[in-house]
PLY file of the C-alpha trace (Angstrom):
ply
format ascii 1.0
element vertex 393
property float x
property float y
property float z
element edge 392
property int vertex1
property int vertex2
end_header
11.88 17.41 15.17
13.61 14.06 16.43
16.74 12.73 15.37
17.80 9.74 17.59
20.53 7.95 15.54
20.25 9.87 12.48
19.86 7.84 9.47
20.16 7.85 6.07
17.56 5.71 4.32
16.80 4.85 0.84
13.50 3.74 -0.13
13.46 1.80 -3.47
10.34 1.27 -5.71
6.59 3.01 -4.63
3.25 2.43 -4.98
0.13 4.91 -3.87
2.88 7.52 -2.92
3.42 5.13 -0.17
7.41 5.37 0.36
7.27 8.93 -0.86
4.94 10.08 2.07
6.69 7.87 4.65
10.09 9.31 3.13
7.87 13.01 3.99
7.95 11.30 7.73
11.22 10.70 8.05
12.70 13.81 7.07
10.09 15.57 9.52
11.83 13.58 12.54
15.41 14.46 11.41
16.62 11.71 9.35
17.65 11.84 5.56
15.18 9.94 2.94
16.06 9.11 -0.57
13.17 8.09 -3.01
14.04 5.98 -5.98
10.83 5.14 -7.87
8.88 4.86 -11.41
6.09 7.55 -9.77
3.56 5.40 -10.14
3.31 5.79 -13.84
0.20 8.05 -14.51
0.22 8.96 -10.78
3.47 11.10 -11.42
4.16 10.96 -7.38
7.12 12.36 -5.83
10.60 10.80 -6.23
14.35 11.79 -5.66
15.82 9.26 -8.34
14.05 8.30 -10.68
14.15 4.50 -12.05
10.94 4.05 -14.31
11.20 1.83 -17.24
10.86 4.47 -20.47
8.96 1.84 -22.65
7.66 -1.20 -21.84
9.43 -3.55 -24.40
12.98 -4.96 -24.59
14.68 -2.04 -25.59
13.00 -0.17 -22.32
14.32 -2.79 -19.99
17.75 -2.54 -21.44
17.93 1.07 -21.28
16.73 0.72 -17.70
19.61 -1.67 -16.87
21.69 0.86 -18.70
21.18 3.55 -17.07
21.26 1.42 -13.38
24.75 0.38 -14.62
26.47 4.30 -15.87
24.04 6.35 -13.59
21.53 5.47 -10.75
23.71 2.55 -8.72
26.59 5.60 -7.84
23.11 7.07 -6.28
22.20 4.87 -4.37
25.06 3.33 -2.24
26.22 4.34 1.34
22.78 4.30 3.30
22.08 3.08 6.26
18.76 1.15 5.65
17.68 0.53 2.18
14.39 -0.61 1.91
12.66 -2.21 -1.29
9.27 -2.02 -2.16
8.30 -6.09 -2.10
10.41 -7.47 -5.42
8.49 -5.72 -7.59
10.86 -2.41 -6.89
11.89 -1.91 -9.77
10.90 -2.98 -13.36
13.37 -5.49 -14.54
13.12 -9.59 -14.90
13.82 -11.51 -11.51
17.55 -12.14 -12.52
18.50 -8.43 -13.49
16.43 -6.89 -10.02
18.10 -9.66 -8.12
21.55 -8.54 -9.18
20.11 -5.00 -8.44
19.25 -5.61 -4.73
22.51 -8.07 -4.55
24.45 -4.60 -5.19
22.38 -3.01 -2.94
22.70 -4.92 0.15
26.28 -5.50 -0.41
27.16 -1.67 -0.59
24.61 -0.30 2.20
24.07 -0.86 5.89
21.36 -3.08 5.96
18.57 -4.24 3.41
14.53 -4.45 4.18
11.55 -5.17 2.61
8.48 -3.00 2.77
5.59 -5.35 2.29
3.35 -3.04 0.52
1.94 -4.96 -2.83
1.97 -8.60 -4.53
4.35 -10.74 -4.54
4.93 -14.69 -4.89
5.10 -15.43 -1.44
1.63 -13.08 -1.06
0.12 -14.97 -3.62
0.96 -18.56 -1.82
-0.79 -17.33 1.23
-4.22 -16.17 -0.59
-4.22 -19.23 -2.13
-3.24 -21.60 0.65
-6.78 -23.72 2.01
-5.11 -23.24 5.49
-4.41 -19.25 5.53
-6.60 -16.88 7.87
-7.31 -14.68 4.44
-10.75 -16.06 3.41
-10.36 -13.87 0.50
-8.62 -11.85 -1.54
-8.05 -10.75 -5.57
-6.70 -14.78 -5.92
-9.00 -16.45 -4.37
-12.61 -16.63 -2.95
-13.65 -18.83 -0.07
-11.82 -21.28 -1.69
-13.12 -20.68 -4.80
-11.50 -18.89 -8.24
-12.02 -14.68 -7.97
-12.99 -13.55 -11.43
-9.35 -11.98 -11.49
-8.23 -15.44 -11.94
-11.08 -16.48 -14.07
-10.41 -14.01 -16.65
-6.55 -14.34 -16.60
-6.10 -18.38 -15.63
-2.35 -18.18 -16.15
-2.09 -15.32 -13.27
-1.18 -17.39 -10.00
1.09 -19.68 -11.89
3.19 -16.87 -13.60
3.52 -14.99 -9.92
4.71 -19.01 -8.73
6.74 -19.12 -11.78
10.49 -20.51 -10.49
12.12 -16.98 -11.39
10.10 -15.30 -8.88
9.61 -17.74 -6.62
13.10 -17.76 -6.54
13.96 -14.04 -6.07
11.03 -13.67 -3.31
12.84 -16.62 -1.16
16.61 -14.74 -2.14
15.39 -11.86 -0.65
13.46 -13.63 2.39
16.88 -15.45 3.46
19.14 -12.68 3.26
17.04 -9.18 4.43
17.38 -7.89 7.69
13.60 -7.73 8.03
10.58 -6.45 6.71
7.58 -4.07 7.38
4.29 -4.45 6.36
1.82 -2.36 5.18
-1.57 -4.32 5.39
-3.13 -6.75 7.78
-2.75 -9.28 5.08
0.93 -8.52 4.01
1.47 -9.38 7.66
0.33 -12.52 7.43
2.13 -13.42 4.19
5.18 -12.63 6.18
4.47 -15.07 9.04
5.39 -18.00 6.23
8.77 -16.64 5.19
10.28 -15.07 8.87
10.38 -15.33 12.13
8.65 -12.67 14.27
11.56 -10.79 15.57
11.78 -9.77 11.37
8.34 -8.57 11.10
6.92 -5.66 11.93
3.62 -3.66 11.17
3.92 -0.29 10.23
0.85 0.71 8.17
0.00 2.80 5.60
1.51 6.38 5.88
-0.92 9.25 5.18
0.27 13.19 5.37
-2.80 13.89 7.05
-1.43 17.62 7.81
-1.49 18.31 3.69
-5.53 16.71 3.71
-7.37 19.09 5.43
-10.79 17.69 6.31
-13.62 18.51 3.95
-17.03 20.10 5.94
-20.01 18.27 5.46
-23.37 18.93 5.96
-25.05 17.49 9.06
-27.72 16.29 6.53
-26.71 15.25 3.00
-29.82 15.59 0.57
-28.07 13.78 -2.67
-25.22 11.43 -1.67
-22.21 11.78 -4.26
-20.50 8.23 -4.45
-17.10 8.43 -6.10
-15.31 6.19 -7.60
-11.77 6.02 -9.06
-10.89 3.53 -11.62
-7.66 2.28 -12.79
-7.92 0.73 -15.91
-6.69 -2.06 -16.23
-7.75 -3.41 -12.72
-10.89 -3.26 -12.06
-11.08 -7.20 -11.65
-8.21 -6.68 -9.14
-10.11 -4.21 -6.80
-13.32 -5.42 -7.93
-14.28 -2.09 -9.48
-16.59 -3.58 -11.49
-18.77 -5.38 -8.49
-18.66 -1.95 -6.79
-19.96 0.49 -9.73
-22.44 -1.94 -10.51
-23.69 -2.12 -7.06
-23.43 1.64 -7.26
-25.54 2.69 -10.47
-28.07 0.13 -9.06
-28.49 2.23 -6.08
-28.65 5.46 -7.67
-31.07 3.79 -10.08
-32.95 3.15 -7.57
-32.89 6.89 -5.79
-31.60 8.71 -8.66
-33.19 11.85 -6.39
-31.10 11.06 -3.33
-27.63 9.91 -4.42
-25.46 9.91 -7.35
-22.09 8.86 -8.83
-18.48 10.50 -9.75
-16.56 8.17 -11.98
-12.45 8.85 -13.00
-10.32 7.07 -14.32
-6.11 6.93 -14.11
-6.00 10.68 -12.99
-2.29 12.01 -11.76
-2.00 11.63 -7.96
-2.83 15.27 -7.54
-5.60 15.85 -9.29
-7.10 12.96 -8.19
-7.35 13.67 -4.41
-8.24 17.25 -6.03
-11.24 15.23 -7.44
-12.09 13.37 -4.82
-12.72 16.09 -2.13
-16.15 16.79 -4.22
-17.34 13.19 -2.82
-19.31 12.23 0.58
-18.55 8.64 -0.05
-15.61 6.92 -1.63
-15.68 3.45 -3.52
-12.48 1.74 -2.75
-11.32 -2.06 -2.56
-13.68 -4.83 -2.63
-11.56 -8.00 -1.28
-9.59 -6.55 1.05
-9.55 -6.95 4.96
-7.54 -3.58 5.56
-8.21 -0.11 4.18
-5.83 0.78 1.70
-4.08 4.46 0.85
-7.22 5.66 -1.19
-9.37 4.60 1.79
-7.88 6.11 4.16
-7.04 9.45 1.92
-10.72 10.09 2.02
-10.93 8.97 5.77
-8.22 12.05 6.56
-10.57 14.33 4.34
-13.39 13.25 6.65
-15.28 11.54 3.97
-16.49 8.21 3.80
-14.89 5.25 2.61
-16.21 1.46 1.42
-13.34 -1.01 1.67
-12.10 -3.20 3.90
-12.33 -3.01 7.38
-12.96 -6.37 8.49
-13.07 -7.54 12.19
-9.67 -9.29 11.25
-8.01 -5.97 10.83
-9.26 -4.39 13.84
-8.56 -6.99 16.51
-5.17 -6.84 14.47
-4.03 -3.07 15.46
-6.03 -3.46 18.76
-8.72 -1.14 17.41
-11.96 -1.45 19.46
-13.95 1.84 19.36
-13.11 3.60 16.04
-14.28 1.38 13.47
-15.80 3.43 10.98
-14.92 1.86 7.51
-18.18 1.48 5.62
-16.85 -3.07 5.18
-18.33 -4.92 2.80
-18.13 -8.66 1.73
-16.75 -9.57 -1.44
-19.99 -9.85 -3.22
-22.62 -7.46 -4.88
-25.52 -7.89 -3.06
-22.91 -6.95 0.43
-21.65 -3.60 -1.66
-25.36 -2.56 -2.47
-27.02 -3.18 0.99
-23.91 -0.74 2.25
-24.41 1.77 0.15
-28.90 1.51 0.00
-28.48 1.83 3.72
-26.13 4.85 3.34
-28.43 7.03 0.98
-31.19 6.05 2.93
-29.46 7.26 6.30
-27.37 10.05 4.87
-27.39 11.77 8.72
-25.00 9.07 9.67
-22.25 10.50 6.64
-21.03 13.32 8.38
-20.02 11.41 12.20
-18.88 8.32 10.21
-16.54 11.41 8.73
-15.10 12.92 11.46
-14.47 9.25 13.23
-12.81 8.36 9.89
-10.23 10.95 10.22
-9.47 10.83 13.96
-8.85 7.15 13.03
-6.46 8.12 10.12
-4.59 10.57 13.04
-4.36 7.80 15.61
-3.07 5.15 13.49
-2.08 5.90 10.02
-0.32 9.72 10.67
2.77 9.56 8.46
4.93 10.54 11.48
3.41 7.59 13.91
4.33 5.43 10.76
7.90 6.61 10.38
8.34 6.08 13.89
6.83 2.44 14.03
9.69 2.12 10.90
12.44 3.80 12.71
12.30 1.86 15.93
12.20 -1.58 13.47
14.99 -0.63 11.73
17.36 0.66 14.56
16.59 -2.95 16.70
17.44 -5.08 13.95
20.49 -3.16 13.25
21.61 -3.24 17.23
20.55 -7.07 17.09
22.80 -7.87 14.14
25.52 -5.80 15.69
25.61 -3.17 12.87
25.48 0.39 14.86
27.26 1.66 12.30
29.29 1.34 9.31
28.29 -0.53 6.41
27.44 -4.16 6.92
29.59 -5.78 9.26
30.03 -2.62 11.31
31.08 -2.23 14.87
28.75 -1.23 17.95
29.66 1.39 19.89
28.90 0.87 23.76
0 1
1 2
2 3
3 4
4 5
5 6
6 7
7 8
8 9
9 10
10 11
11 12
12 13
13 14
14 15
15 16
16 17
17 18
18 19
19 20
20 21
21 22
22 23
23 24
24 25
25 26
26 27
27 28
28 29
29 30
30 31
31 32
32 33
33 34
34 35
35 36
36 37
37 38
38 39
39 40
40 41
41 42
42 43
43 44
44 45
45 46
46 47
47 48
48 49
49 50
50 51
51 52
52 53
53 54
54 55
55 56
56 57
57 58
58 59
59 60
60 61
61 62
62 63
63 64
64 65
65 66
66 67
67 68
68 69
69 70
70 71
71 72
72 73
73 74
74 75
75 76
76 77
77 78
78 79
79 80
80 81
81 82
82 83
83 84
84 85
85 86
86 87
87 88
88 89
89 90
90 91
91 92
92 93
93 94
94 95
95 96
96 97
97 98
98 99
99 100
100 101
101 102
102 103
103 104
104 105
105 106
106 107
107 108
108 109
109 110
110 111
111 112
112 113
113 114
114 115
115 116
116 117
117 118
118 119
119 120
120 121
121 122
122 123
123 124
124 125
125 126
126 127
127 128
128 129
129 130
130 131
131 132
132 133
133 134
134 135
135 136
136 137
137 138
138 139
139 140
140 141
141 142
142 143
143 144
144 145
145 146
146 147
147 148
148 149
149 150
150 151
151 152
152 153
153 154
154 155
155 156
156 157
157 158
158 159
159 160
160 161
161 162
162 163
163 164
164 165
165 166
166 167
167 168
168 169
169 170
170 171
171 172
172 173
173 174
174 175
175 176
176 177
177 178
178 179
179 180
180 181
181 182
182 183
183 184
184 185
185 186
186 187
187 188
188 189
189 190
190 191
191 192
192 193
193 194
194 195
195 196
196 197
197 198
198 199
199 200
200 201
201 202
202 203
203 204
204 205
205 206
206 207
207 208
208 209
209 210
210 211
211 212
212 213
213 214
214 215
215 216
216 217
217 218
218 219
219 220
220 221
221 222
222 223
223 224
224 225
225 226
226 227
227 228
228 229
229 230
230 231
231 232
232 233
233 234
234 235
235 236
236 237
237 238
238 239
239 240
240 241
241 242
242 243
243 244
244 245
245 246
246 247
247 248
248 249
249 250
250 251
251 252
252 253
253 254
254 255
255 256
256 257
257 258
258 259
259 260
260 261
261 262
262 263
263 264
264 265
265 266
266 267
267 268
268 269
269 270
270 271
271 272
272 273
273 274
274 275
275 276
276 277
277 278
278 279
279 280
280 281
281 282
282 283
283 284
284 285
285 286
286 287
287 288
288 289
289 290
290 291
291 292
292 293
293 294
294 295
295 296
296 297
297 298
298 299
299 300
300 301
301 302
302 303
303 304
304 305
305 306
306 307
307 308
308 309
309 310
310 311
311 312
312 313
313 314
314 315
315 316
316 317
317 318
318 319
319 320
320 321
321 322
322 323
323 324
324 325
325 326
326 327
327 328
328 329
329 330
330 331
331 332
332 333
333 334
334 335
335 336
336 337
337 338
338 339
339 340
340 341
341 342
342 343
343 344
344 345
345 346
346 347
347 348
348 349
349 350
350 351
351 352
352 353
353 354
354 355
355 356
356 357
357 358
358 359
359 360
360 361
361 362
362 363
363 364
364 365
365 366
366 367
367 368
368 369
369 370
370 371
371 372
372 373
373 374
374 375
375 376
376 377
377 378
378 379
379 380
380 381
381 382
382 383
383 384
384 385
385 386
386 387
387 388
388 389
389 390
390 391
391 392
């Protein structure tokens, strides 16, 4: 255990069990972590407090602003780093969560961002002609994605002034922010300097995701696949299982395919330890938490693991992300070549987790958050107290 400066830290909002696993982390090395989330909806993942929006019409976000007001906001004062899950952390419109994380930074040490999902000033970078991300769920090589195609009014509602608004409120007055991805990174560059920005990565409790033992030799290659209704456009779920149920079409005596769809959290890792090879994102330059899940069960993963990334965390020997373009034919060369040189699964495997280990280990994460958080504190003179508070030499 390590407790240098113990903190107490609040992490508001979640997605992919991400601030509930890095909250795991942080308690490991001494500090105190308080988890205020919806779960994920269908994903049911661990929180402390729990702020999910009970229905999705009017009445559920005035019960949710209800219950903020007579119950959760005595919760969740008195930390010393608060830190919101991009402005998406909670499900209320821009003016409500604004007054929300207005409360928030006024009654706690210090306020952050983790930069783990959309947001408008993400969107402005995938869809900027000058931005180093050549693609994404926005945009493609300058081109529309079919995301966009099939909802046209997408971009401009994320640009809408409301948002807009509440991302640049939040840029001007946080003490920082962390990001999760390669390309949240470089969204950040536009809004703060670099002493604000930090990379922490994805945390993964790779002690609780014991590695699965694979053959040396794989006769029928299981491909699995986990869909989220709703957004399969988004991860391009539907370019991937097409490309998949090609190939097994193809070799429907060498490889075949595990489809589910909006399983709890649980159940679905449960599901996916059955798998040799796990369909993930299909325009991203980073693996993301379901990539690198199956990476820590020594499985492999297709997602992103573009050059980009690598030369990003300094990466230049473990590099075993099955990458793919953003394009069919790129998805079913990757996985032909996979059935048809199953003997490679199993190394590809073990690389994949000692990769997860050296770079995305939940405790290496908290750390990488830890030593963010306590520099920006010392550097705006905050050591202790709420905001405002004195240093102690």
């Amino acid at each position: 255990m390590e407790n240098n400066d113990h903190l107490k830290i609040l992490l508001a909002g979640d997605a992919s069990s991400f601030h509930h696993t890095l909250a795991e982390g942080l308690r490991k090395l001494g500090h105190e972590a308080v988890v205020a989330s919806h779960g994920g909806h269908w994903l049911d993942t661990g929180r402390d407090i729990d702020t999910g929006r009970r229905w999705k019409n009017k009445a559920g976000g005035l019960e949710l602003w209800l219950r903020w007001q007579l119950r959760l906001k005595q919760k969740m004062t008195g930390f010393d780093v608060v830190s919101i899950a991009t402005q998406s952390f909670i499900e209320l419109r821009p003016h409500r969560a604004q007054a929300i994380y207005d409360y928030l930074r006024a009654n706690n040490r210090s306020m952050f961002c983790t930069a783990l999902g959309t947001d408008s000033n993400y969107v402005e970078e995938c869809i900027d002609p000058a931005s180093p991300i050549r693609y994404s769920e926005f945009r493609l090589f300058g081109a529309q994605s079919p995301l966009c195609k099939a909802q046209p009014s997408l971009v401009s509602e994320w640009l809408s002034e409301p948002l807009k608004n509440f991302g640049n409120h939040i840029w001007a007055t946080a003490d920082g922010a962390v990001s999760a991805l390669y390309e949240y990174d470089v969204a950040l560059r536009r809004v703060l300097p670099p002493e604000k920005i930090a990379y922490g990565g994805i945390p993964i409790n790779v002690d609780d995701l014991q590695p699965v033992s694979l053959p040396d030799r794989i006769e029928k290659v299981r491909f699995f696949l986990g869909r989220y209704r709703g957004r399969y456009l988004e991860k391009g779920t539907d370019v991937m299982e097409a490309a998949a149920r090609a190939v097994v079409g193809r070799y429907p005596s060498r490889a075949e395919l595990i489809i589910v769809e909006n399983r709890p959290y649980d159940e679905y890792l449960g599901l996916m330890r059955s798998a040799h090879v796990v369909l993930d994102q299909l325009y991203s330059y980073t693996p993301a938490t379901n990539a690198l899940q199956a990476m820590a069960y020594g499985l492999n993963t297709v997602s992103g693991g573009a050059p980009e990334f690598y030369d990003f965390i300094g990466e230049k020997e473990l590099q075993p992300v099955i990458h793919v373009e953003p394009d069919y034919e790129s998805v079913f060369r990757a996985l032909e070549q996979t059935v048809l040189h199953p003997e490679a699964i199993r190394p590809r495997g073990l690389a994949g987790r000692e990769f997860v280990i050296r770079h995305n280990h939940y405790l290496t994460v908290a750390r990488r958050n830890l030593e963010f958080w306590q520099n920006r504190l010392a550097a705006a003179g905050r050591c202790d107290g709420r905001r405002g508070g004195a240093c102690h030499e």
